[in-house]
C-alpha positions as CSV (number, residue, x, y, z in Angstrom):
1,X,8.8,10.2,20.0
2,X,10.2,10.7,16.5
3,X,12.8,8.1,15.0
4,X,15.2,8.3,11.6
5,X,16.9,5.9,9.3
6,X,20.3,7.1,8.0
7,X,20.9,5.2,5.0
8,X,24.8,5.0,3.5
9,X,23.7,8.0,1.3
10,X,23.5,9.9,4.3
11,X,20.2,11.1,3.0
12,X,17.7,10.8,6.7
13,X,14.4,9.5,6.3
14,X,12.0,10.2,9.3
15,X,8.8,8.8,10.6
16,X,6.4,9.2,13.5
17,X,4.7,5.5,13.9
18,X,6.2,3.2,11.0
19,X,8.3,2.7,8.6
20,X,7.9,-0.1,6.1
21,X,10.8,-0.9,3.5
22,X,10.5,-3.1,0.2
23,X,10.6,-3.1,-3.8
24,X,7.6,-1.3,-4.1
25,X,6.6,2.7,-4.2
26,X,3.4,2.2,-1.3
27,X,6.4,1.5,0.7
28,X,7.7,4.1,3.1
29,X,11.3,3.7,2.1
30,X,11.3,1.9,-1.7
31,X,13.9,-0.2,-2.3
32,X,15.9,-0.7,-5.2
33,X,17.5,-4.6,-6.2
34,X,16.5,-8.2,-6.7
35,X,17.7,-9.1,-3.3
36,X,14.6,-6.8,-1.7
37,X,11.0,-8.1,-1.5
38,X,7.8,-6.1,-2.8
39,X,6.7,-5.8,1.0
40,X,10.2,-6.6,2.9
41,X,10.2,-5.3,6.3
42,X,8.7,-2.9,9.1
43,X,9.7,-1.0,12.0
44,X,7.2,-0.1,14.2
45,X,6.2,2.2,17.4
46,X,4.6,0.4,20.0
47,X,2.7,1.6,22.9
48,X,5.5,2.1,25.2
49,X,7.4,4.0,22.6
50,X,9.7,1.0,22.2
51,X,10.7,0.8,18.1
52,X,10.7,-2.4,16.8
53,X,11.9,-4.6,13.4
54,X,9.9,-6.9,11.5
55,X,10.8,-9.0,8.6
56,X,7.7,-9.7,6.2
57,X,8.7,-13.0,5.7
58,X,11.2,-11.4,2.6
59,X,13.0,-14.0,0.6
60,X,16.4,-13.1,1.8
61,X,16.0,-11.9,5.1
62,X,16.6,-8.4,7.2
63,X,19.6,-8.6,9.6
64,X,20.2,-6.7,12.6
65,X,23.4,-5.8,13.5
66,X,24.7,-8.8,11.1
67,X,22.7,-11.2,12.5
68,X,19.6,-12.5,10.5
69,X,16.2,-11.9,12.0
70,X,14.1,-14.8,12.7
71,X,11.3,-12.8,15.4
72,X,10.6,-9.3,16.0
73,X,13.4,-7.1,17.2
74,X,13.3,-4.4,20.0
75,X,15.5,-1.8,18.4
76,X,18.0,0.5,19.9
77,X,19.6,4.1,18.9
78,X,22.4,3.4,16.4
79,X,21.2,-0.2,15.7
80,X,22.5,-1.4,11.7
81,X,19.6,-2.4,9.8
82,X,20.7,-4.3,6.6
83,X,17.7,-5.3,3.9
84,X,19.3,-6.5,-0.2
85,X,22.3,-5.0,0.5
86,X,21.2,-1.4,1.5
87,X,22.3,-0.5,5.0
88,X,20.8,1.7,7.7
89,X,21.4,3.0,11.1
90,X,18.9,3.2,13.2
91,X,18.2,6.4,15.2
92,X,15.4,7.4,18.0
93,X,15.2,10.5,20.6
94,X,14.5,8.1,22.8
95,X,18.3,6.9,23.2
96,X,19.7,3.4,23.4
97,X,18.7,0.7,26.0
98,X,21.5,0.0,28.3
99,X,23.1,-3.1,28.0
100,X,22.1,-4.4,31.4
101,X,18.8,-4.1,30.3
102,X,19.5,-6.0,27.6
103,X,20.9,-8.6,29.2
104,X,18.1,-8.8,31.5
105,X,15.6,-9.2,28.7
106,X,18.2,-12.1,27.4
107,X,18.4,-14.0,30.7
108,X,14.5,-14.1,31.1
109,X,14.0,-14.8,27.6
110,X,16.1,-18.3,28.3
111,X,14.3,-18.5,31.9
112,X,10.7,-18.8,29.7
113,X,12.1,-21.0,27.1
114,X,13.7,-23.5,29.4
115,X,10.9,-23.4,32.0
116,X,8.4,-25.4,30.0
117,X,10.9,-27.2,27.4
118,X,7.9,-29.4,26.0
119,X,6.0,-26.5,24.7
120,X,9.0,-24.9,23.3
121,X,8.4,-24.0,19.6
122,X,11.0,-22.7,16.9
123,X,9.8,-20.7,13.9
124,X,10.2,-22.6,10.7
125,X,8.9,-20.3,8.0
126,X,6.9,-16.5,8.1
127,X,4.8,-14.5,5.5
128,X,2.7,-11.9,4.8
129,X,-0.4,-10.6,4.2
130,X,-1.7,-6.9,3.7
131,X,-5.3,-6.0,3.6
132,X,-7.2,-3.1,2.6
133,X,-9.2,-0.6,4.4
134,X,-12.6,-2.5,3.0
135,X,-11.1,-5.8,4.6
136,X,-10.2,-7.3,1.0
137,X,-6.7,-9.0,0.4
138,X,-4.6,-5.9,-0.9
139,X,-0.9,-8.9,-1.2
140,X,-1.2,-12.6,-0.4
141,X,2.2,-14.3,-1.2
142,X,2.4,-18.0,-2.4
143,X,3.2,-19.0,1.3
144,X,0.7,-17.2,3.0
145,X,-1.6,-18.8,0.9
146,X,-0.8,-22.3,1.6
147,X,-0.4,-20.9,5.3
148,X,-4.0,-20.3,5.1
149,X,-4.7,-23.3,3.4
150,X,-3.0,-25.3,6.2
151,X,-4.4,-23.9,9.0
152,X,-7.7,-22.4,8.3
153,X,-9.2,-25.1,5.7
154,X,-10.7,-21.8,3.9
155,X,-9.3,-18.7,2.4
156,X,-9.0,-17.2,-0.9
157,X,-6.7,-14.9,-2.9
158,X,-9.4,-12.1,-2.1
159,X,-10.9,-12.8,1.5
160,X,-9.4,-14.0,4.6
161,X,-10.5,-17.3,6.4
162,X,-13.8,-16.5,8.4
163,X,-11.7,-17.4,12.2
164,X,-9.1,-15.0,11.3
165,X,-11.1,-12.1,10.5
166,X,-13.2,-12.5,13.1
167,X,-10.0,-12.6,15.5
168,X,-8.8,-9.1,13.8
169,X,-12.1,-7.7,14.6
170,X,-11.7,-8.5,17.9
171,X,-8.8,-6.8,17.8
172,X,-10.1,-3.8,16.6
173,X,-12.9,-3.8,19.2
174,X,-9.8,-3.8,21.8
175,X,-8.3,-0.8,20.7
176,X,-6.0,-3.0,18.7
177,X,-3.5,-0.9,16.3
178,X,0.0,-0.7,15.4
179,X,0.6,1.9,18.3
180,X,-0.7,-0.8,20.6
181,X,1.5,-3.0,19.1
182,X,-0.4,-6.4,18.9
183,X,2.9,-8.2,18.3
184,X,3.4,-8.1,21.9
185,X,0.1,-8.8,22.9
186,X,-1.0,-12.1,21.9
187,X,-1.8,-13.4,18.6
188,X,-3.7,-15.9,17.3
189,X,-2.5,-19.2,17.5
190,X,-3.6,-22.1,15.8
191,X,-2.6,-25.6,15.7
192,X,-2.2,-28.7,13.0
193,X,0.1,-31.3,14.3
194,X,3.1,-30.8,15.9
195,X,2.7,-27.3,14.3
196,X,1.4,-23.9,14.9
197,X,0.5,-21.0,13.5
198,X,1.0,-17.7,15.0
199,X,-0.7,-14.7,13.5
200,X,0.3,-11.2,14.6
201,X,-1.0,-7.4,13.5
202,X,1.9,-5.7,12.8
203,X,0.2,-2.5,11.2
204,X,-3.1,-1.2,11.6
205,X,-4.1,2.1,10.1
206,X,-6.8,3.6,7.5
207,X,-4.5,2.6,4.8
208,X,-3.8,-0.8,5.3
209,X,-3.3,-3.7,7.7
210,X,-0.4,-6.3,7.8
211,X,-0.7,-9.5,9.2
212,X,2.5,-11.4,9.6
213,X,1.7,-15.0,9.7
214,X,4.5,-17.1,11.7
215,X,4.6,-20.9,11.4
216,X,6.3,-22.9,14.1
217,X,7.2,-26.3,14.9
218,X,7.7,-28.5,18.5
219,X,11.8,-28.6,18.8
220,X,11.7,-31.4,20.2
221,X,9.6,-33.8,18.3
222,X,11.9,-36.5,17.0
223,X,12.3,-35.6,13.0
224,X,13.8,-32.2,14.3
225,X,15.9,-33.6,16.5
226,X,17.4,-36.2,13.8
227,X,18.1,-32.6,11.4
228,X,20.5,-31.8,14.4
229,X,22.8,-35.3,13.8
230,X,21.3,-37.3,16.6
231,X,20.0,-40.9,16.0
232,X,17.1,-41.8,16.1
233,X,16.5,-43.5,19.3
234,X,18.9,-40.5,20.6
235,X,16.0,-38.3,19.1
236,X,13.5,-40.1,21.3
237,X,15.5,-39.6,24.5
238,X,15.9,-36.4,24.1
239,X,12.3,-35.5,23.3
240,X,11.2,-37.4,26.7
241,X,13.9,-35.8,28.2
242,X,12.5,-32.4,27.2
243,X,9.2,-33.7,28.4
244,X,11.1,-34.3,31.9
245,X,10.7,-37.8,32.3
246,X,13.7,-39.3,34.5
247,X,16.1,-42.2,32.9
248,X,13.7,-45.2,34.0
249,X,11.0,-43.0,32.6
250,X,12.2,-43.3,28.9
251,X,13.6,-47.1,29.5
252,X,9.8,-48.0,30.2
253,X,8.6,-46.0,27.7
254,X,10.9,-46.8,24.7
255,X,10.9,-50.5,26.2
256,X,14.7,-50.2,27.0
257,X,16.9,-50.3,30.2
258,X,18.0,-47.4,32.1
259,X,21.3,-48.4,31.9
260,X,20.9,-47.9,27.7
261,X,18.9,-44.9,28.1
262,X,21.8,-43.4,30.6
263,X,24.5,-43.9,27.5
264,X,22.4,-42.5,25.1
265,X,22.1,-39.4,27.1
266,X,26.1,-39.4,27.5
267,X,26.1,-39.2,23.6
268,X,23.3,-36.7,23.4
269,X,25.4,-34.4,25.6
270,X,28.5,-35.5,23.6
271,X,26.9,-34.6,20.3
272,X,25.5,-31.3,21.8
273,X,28.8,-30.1,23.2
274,X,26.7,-29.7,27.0
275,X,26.7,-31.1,30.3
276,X,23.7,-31.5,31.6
277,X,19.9,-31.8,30.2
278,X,18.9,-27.8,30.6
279,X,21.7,-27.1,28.2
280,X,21.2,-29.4,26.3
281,X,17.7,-28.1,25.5
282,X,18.6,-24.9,25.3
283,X,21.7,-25.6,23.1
284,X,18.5,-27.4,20.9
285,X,16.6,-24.0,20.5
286,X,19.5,-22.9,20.2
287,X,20.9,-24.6,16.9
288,X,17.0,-24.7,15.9
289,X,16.8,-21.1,15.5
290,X,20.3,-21.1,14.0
291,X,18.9,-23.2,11.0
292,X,15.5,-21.1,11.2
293,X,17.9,-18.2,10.5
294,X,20.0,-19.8,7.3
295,X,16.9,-20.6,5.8
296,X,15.9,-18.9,2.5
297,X,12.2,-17.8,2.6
298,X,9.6,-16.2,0.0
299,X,7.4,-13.5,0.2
């Protein structure tokens, strides 16, 4: 299954498995402009021929159909791709998923996140790293060093942490390769307080590898919840909320009274523009990813 950007030039640019787009020539599709990162974004085939859109963890973003990316996109035929002011449209043989299908996807997507609200995590920050064939660190941004740093305790601007590449060649023994598209299967995940690291291959190939490193934090540990115009005792109700503890709960275990903890959920929902406490934890990923998206990030 063969896809095509079609670029405002008009000028169509096909590929077979991948496609990667930034400032510099290894790139499939080089990029002209000081709004486009050196390695700034990839679209790629997975397994079941879906196609989908990766931002590198570029300085100022990829958006999808003017909306700002902040996690891999499944793309569709005639999706707008827009990367430092250059603008594409999408195309596959495949055709475009229906949108009942994509409002199936949506629907389960908020059925996971809301299942299990105290593990919910919300990305605060993604890089890059690419590596050569011989396993050596071919582009290490600023970020994904300190990434490294962070999570690993080890790492250098030539080798990768000794955890991580024993996890990429486990995923090599698996048959693990941009056509199997490891970003859907799962990544390595490591934590460090109330935040995690995700690590995903995003391309695998005898050129090069790209690992896209994704950092996320709990979104509903207190600090975040402040960032959102909440209190902080309001913060604390809403994180035990989100751990499903019941109004006596929370009065026992912020040493308060129900009857206080009740009115601080009235203003929580107040505040939150919501009813009732599923909404207002999804209405909290919600605004989380919101700010994720606004965010400017390096590469």
């Amino acid at each position: 299954m063969s896809a095509w950007l079609e670029p405002e030039s008009g000028r169509t640019i096909r590929f077979d498995d991948r496609c990667t787009l930034g400032r510099l020539p290894e790139n499939t599709v080089a990029l002209v402009g000081s709004r486009v990162s050196r390695w700034h974004a990839v679209i790629q085939r997975a397994a079941d021929n879906a196609w989908w859109l990766l931002d590198l963890g570029s300085s100022n973003g990829v958006a999808l159909n003017g909306v700002r990316l902040h996690e891999p996109a499944e793309l569709a035929d005639t999706d707008q791709i827009e990367i430092g002011g250059h603008h594409f449209t999408f195309h596959t043989s495949a055709g475009r998923i229906s949108q009942r299908a994509r409002d199936q996807m949506l629907a389960e997507s908020i059925r996971q996140r809301t299942e299990r609200p105290q593990e919910a995590f919300t990305p605060v920050e993604q890089a890059a790293v690419i590596i050569n064939p011989a396993g050596q660190i071919k582009f290490l941004s600023p970020r994904a060093q300190e990434m490294l740093q962070t999570y690993f305790a080890a790492g250098t601007a030539d080798a990768l942490p000794a955890r991580l590449q024993k996890w990429m060649t486990s995923q090599a023994q698996a048959g693990a390769s941009l056509q199997t598209a490891a970003m859907l299967g799962d990544p390595l995940v490591v934590a460090h307080g109330d935040r995690r690291l995700q690590v995903r291959l995003v391309e695998s190939d005898a050129t090069q590898k790209i690992l896209l490193l994704i950092e996320e934090q709990q979104a509903f540990a207190p600090e975040q919840l402040e960032r959102l115009g909440l209190t902080r005792r309001e913060s604390e109700v809403l994180h035990w909320l989100a751990e499903g503890k019941t109004n006596p709960e929370i009065a026992t275990i912020l040493g308060g009274s129900p009857a206080t903890v009740k009115k601080h959920v009235e203003h929580i929902f107040a505040k939150l523009g919501v009813d009732n406490r599923s909404s207002a934890l999804l209405r909290v990923l919600e605004l989380r990813m919101s700010q994720f998206s606004a965010m400017p990030r390096r590469l």
